[in-house]
N, C-alpha and C positions, 0 to 999 in steps of 0.2 A: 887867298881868301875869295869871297864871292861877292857880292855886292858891297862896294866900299860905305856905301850909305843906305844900304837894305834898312839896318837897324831902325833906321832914323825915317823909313820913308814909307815903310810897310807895316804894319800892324799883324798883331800872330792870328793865322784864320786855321781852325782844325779842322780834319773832316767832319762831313756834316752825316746825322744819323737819320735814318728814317723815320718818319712819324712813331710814336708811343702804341698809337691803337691799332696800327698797322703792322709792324714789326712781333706783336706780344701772337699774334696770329699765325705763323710759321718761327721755324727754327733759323733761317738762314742769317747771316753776318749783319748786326743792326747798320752798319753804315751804308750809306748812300753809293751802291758801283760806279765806280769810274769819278767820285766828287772830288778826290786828293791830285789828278793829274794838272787839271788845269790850274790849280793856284801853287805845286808845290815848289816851282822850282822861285819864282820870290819867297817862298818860306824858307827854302834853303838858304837864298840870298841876304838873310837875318844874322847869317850867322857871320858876328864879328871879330876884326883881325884884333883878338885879343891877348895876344902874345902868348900867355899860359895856360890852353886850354882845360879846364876842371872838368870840363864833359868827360874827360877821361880818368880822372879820379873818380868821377862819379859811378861809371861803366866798370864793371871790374874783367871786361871782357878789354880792354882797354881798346875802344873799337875807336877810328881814325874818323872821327865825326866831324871834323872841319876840312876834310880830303874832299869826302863824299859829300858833303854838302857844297864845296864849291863845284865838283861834275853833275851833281844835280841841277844846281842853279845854272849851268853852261848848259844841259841836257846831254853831256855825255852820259848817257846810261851807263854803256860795257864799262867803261872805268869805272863811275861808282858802285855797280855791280863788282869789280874787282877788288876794290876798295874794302867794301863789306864782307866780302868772303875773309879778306886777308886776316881777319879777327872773330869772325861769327859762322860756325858753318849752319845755324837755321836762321836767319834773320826774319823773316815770314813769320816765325812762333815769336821770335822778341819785340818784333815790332807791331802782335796784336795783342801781346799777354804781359809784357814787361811793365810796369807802374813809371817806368824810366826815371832813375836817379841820375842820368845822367842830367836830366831837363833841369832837375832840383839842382845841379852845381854849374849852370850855364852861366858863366860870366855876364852876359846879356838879363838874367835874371835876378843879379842884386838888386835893381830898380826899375826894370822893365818885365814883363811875360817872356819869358824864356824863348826859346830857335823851339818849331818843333819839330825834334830831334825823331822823334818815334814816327809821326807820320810820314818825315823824309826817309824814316826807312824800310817805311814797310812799302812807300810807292816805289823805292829803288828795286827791292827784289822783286815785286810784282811784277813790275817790268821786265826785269831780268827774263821771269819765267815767260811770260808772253814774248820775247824776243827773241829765246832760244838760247839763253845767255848762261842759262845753269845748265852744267853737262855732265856727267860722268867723269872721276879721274882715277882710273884704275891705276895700280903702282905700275912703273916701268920693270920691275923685278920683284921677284918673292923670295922672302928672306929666311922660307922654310920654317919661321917659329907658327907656334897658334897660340891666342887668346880669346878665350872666356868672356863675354860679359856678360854680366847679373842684372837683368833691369833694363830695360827700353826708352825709358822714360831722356829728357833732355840732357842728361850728366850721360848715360850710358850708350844716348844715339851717339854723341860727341866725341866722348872717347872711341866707339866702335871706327869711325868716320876717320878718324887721324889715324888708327891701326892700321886699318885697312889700304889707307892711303902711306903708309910709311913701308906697307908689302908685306905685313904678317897677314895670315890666316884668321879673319877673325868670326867667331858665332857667338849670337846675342841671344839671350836665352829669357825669356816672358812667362812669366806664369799666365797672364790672361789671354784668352783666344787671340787677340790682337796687338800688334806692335804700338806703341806710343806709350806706354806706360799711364800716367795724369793727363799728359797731352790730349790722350786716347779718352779715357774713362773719368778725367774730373775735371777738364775745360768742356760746357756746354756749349755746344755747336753755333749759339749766336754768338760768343766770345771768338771760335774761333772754327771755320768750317774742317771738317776731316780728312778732305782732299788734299789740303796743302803738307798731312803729314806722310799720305799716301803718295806722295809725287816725290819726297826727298826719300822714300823710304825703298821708293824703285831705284834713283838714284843710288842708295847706296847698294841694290843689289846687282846694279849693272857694275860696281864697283870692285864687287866681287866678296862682300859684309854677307855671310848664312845669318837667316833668322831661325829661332825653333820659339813656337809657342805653344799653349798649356803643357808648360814643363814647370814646376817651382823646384828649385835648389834649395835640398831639404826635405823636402818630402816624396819628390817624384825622383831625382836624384841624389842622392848623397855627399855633400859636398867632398869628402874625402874621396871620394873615389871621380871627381870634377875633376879637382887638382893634378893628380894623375894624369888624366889624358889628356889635359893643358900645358903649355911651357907660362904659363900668365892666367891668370884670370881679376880682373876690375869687377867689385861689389859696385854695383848702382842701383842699389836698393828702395832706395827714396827712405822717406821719414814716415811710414804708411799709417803707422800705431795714432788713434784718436785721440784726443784729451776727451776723457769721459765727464758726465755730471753726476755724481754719487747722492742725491738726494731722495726722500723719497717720494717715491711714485715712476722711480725712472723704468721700473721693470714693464710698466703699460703700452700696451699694445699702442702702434701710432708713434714712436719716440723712435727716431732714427740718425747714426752719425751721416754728415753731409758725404761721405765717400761710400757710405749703404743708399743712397738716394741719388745721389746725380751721375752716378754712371748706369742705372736703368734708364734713363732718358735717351741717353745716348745709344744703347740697346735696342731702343724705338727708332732711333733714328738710320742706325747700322741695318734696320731690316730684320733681327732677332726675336723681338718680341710687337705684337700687335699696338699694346696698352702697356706700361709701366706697372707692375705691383702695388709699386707704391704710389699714389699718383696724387695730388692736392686739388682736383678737381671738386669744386664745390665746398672745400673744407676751409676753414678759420687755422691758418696758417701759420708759426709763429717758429724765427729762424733765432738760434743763441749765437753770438758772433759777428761781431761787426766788418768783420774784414773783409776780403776779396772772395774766398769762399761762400761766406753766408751770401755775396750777395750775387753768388751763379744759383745761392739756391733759392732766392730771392725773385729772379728773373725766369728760373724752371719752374717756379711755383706760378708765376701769371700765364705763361703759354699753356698751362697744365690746365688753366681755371679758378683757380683760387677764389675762395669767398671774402678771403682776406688775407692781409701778408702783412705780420710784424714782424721786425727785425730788433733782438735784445742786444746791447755794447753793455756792459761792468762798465766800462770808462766813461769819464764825461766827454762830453761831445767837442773834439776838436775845433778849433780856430779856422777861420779862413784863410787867414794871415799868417804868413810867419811868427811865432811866438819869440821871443827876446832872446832865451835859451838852445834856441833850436836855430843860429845863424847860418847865412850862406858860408859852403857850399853842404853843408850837412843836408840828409835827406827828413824832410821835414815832416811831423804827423799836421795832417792836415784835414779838414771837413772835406772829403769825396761825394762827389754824385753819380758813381755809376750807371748806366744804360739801364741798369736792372734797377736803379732807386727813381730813374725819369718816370718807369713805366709805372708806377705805385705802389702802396704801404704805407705802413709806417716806419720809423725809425725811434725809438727809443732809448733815451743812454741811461748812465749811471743808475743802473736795477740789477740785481742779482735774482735768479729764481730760488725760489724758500721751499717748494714741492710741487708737484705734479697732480692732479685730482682727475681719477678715472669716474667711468660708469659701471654698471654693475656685471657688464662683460666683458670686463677689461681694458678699455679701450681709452685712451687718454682723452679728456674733453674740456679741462681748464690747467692754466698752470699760475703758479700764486707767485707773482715776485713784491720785491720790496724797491724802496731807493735804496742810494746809498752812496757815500763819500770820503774822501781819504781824511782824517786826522791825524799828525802827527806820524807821519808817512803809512797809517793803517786805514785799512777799509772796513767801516761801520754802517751796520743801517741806521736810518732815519726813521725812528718810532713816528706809530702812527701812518707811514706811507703806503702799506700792506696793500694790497690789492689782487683780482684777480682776472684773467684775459681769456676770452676763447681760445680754446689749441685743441683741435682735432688730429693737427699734424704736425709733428715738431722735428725739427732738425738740429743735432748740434755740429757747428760748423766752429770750433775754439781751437783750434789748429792739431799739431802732432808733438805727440810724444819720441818718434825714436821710430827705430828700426824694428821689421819684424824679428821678433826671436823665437816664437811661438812655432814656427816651421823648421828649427832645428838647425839654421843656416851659420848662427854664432857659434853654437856651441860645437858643431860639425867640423867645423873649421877652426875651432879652436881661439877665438877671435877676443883680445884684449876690448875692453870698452872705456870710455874716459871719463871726467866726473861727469858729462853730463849724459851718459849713456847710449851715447855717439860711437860708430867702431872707430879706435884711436889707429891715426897711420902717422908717420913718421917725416918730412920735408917734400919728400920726394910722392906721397900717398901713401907709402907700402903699410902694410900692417905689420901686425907682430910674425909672421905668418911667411916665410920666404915663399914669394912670386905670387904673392894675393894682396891685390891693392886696393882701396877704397875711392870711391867719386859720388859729389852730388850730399843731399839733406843725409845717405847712411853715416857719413864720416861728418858733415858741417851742421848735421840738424836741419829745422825747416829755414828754407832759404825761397830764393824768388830765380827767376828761369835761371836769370844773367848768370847767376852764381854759378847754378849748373853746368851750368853750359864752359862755363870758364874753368869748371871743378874737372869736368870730362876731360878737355884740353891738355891740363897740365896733369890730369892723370896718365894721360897717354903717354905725353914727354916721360915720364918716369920708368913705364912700362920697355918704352920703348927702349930710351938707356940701357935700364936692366939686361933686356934681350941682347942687343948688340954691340954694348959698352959705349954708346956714342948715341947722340939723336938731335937732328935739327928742328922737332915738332918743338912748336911756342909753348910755355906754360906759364897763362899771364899770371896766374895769383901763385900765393903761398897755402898753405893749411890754414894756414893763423891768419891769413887775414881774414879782415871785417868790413863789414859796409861804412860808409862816411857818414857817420854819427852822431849825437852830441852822447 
């Protein structure tokens, strides 16, 4: 363990962000550089000899968090750098995008503020990389197979990464101009700069991982004739399909899903475009979705200008507190204040929008919502609560639906789907489909990085078997498992 009375003698400090009016003024990373080194290793020192760790139930990457938090606390870096790898190969994307469930089942957190688990690890790899500590691990031998992957994104770099390194042949195939799939095109650059996906992404080329991008499987290739020139191929498709809003007015000009709008920002930022298309400069703002999405779109709508930024939730407004139902070590819904909610808005819960009201050029200018509330496990509105908002620019940010299938890549392939219209794979990933395996939201739906990450992994183990009849690559989850619930 690390400090036998850390718990008891320190208090939890996280990093500190840059000022609101400062930071809304450029795109770069809202925290403070360099604020995490000097307090982290007493944060690490938090972490208590609590016999059964739950940070690891919590983690589904099952990552060694009471290892690396005692070489944090000692300042051995390389080991906890070793530590972290031994579970996570991007910990830099987990430890600035992850919501960390594992923080929510910290034994320290039944009655205390949690270890924090996230900032100890996103200073560990930092370090790492400022040390020289991340390298290249090309395989000692090739084992003559090739593998396919479908998808860039964090399930597909993952799996590529253990391929790769286990000494097959592997090429990673993008439909978008650039490698990172979401990473790339639906985390805004103050969430998470682009550099850090460019640095593991040389890494894995020094590795000996082919990239190819604007290719879609499906339309630019054929998946049937993929398969063929693969001994493997891993879908890591993501869950790209929107939850649309079918009401009307949605056809007005101005009404955009948050994955049509937040990766032109990032466009801007890559140097491709001057100005965003779409842009919220000047306009009365108004985001559907309360979650993590609405609120990058939240945060890209103030750098942009915004004349205003509402943000709609259906749900009533979460607890601060742990709610009764929702006990330790389960991952709790909780009242969030993201970076992007410090910098301004509003927030609004329990409303549904009733329609949309353009102008007479089409162009969306108010949207009508109502309250509303559960009865009897139903959601009804609340007569009389009717109203209406400025919205010049709308986004809907209500999560995803599923996998594309509209580019031909299910049907190509021939590909079973399960009730919830998920490509179904079998213990090991595979699909119905001999030597076509699934990883990431196309087979588990929308998930959160960790899962990914952990989905790619033990897809690979599968793959890998497959190939060679044997595989020492980890495969921390199942298919079937789930996050830590109530």
């Amino acid at each position: 363990m690390a400090d036998p009375k850390g718990f008891l003698t320190t208090g939890r400090e996280v990093a500190r962000t840059r000022p609101a009016e400062e930071r809304v003024k450029d795109w770069n990373e809202v925290y403070v550089p360099g604020s995490l080194l000097p307090i982290i290793s007493k944060q690490a020192g938090r972490c208590m000899d609590c016999g059964i760790p739950f940070c690891h139930n919590g983690c589904p990457l099952g990552n060694l968090i009471p290892e690396w938090n005692d070489y944090a606390y000692r300042e051995d870096w390389t080991a906890a750098s070793e530590r972290l790898h031994a579970t996570n190969n991007f910990p830099e994307f987990t430890g600035r995008l992850c919501p960390a469930p594992c923080e929510s089942a910290c034994v320290l957190a039944i009655n205390q503020p949690a270890v924090t688990i996230k900032n100890v690890e996103v200073s560990i790899i930092d370090k790492a990389w400022d040390s020289g500590d991340v390298t290249p691990q090309p395989p000692e031998r090739l084992s003559g197979k090739t593998v396919a992957v479908i998808g860039s994104g964090p399930a597909g770099l993952a799996a590529a990464q253990q391929l790769t390194r286990a000494g097959h042949t592997v090429a990673v195939y993008e439909r978008a101009d650039r490698i990172g799939g979401l990473l790339r095109y639906g985390i805004p650059e103050f969430k998470m700069e682009k550099s850090h996906i460019n640095r593991r992404i040389e890494q894995m080329r020094a590795e000996g991982t082919k990239f190819r991008t604007e290719i879609e499987i499906g339309r630019d290739i054929d998946a049937t004739k993929l398969r063929k020139r693969y001994d493997a191929v891993v879908i890591a498709a993501g869950a790209t399909v929107s939850r649309d809003l079918p009401v009307p007015g949605r056809e007005l000009n101005g009404i955009h899903f948050a994955m049509e709008y937040l990766p032109l920002s990032n466009k801007v930022r890559e140097g491709d475009l001057t100005v965003s298309p779409i842009s919220a400069e000047g306009k009365h703002v108004v985001v559907i979705g309360g979650g993590d999405t609405g609120a990058d779109c939240v945060g890209t709508a103030h750098r942009q200008g915004a004349a205003s930024v509402t943000q709609l939730e259906i749900m009533p407004r979460p607890g601060e507190e742990r709610a009764a139902h929702q006990p330790w070590p389960t991952f709790p819904m909780l009242y969030k204040v993201t970076s992007a909610h410090e910098e301004g808005g509003e927030r609004v819960y329990s409303v549904s929008t009733t329609h949309f009201e353009g102008d007479a050029d089409g162009n969306v200018q108010f949207l009508h919502l109502v309250e509303v509330e559960f009865k009897g496990g139903k959601l009804e509105q609340k007569p009389g609560t009717e109203r209406k908002i400025p919205a010049q620019l709308v986004t809907l940010a209500m999560g995803f639906t599923g996998t594309d299938q509209e580019n031909g890549l299910v049907e190509q392939f021939g590909l079973e789907l399960d009730e919830r219209g998920n490509i179904a794979r079998d213990a090991d990933f595979a699909t119905n489909v001999p030597g076509v395996y699934v990883a990431g939201d196309a087979g588990r739906g929308q998930s959160l990085i960790v899962w990914a990450i952990a989905e790619g992994r033990s897809a690979a183990r599968g793959v890998d078997r497959m190939l060679t009849g044997t595989s020492d690559l980890p495969a921390p989850i199942r298919p079937t498992d789930r996050a830590l619930t109530v």
